[in-house]
N, C-alpha and C positions, 0 to 999 in steps of 0.2 A: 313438720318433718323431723326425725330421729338426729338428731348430733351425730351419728357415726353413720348417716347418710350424708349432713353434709358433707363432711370429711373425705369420704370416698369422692361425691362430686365435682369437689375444688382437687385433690388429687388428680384426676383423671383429667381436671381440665390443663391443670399442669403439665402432664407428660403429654398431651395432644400441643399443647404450647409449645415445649421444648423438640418436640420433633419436627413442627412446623420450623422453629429457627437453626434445627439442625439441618434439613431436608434443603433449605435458602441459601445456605452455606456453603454445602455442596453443591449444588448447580450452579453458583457461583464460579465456583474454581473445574465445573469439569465444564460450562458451556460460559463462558466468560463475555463474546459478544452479544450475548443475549440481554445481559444483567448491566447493560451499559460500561463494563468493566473492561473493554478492549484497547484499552492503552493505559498506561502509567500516568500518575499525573504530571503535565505538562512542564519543563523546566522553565528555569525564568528565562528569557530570551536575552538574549546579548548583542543580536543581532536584527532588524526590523526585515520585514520583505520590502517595504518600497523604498530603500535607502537605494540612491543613485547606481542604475546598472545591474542591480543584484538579477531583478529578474531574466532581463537580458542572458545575465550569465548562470543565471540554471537552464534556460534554455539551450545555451550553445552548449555546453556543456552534459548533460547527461545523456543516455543513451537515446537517438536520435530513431523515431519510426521511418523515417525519408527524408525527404530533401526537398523544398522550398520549390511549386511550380506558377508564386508570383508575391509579387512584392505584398499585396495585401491577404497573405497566408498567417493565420491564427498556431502558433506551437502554445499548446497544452503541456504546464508542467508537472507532474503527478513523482507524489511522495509516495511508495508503495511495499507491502509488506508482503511476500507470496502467500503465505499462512493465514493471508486477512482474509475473510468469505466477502466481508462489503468490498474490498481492493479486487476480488474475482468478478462479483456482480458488475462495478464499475468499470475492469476492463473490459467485457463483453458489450457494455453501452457503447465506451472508446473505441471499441474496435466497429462499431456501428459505424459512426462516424465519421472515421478516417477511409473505411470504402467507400462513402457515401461521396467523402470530398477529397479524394488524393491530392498529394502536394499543394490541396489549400487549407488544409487542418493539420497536423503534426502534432507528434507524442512528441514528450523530452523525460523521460523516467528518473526517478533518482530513486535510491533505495531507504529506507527506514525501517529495517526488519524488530520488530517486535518482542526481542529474545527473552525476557520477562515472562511471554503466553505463548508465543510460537518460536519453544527451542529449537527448532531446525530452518528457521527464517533466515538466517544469515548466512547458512551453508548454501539456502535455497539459492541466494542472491550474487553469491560466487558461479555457481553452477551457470546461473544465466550469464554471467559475464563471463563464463568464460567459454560459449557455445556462443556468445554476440562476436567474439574475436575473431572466428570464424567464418562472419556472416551469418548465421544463425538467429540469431539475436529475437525476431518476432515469434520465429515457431517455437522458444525454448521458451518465451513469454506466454504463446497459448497454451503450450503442454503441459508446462507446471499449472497454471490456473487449473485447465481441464484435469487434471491428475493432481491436484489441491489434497484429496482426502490420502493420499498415496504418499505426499511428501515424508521423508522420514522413514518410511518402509519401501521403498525401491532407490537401488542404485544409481546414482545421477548420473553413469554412465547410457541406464536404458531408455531416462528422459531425452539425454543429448541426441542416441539414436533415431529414437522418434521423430525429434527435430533436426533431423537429417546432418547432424555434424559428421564429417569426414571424416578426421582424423583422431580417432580416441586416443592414441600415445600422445597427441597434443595436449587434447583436453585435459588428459589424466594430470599432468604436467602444472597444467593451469592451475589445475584444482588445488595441487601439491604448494606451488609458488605464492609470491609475495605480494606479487602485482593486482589480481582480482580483487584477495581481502581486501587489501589499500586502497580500493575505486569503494568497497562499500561502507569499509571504513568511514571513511569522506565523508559522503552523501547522510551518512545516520549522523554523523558530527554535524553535520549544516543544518538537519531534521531539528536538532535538539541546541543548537544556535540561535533556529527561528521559533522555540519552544511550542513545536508541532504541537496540537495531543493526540495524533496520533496519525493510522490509515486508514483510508485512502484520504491525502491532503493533495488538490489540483488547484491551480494558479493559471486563471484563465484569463488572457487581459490583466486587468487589474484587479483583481475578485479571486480572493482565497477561498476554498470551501471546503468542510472537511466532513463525511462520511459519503454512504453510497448516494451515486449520481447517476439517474437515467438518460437514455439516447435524446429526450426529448429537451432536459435542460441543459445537457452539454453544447445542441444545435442552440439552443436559444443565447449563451454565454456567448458562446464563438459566434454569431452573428451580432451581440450589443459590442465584441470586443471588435471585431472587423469595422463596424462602419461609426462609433466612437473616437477610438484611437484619439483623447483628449490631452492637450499638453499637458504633463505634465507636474504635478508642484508636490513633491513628498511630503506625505502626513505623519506626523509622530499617531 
């Protein structure tokens, strides 16, 4: 073969190279959960989840699906990001669930919006708190999911409507005020306390688990954590 055959050959293998790692690059940054890239990496924790009560008190604590209809009722505690597509898939399992077992399965939501990949995650998470204030609180949870690709391009006033909030001079108010940010505030500070990496992070029993989770291992959790329930002795 000609020398200025070769040449051309390794050239062109070169630029088919280099677009190969340009083209990776890009779908990186435009489809991020794709490319295992949908969280920051993890901060150092400061804080354990099984250190005495904690989980207890994410439980009481975040935004509550209902209300307890018996002592040996399982709350589901979920770290979640509206922006997240696995934290959507995972809420439609959850929402499996909790019709399937009312007031014997329970959500407990906390927020950890993703502002890194999903800029409009934290405004999302005001929005819903402040349409939970309301009463609101589940239907502003499915509509944002269900209307996921829209966040960011529709006014969180016409998700509230959707979710049947009453009083929009309230809402608006909410939105404007200090109180919402500060509840989501919180929740992402305890997210990166327990040095999440990332959403959907649910604490079921004793059993932390972090990406999407179907209807079938949510029932299978919430039944080893109901008839379980072992004394117990915190592990570093």
């Amino acid at each position: 073969m000609k020398p200025e055959r070769i040449l051309e050959g390794l050239t062109a293998l070169f630029v088919l190279g280099a677009l190969c790692v340009g083209g990776l690059v890009i779908a990186r940054e435009l489809f991020p959960d794709r490319f295992g890239a949908s969280a920051a990496p993890a901060p150092a924790p400061t804080r354990w989840l099984l250190e005495p009560g904690l989980i207890e008190q994410l439980a009481a604590t975040g935004w509550r699906s209902g209300e307890a209809a018996e002592s040996t009722a399982v709350t589901i505690v979920e770290f979640a990001d509206f922006q997240c597509p696995s934290c959507r898939e995972t809420a439609a399992a959850l929402r499996q669930v909790l019709d399937e077992q009312p007031g014997r399965v329970l959500l407990a939501l906390h927020h950890y919006p993703l502002e890194g990949i999903h800029p409009h995650a934290f405004a999302a998470a005001v929005a819903f708190e402040c349409a939970a204030e309301q009463g609101r609180g589940q239907q502003m949870h499915d509509g944002l999911y269900e209307g996921q690709a829209e966040i960011g391009k529709r006014p969180w006033k016409e998700y509230a409507r959707g979710a049947g909030v009453a009083d929009s001079a309230r809402f608006q108010a909410c939105l404007a005020g200090p109180a919402a940010p500060a509840r989501v505030r919180g929740d992402a500070a305890m997210a990166r306390a327990l040095g999440l990496r990332g959403t959907p992070t649910l604490v079921i029993g004793r059993t932390q688990l972090f990406g999407t989770l179907g209807a079938d291992s949510i029932r299978a959790l919430v039944r080893s954590a109901r008839s379980s329930r072992p004394p117990w002795v915190p592990v570093r």
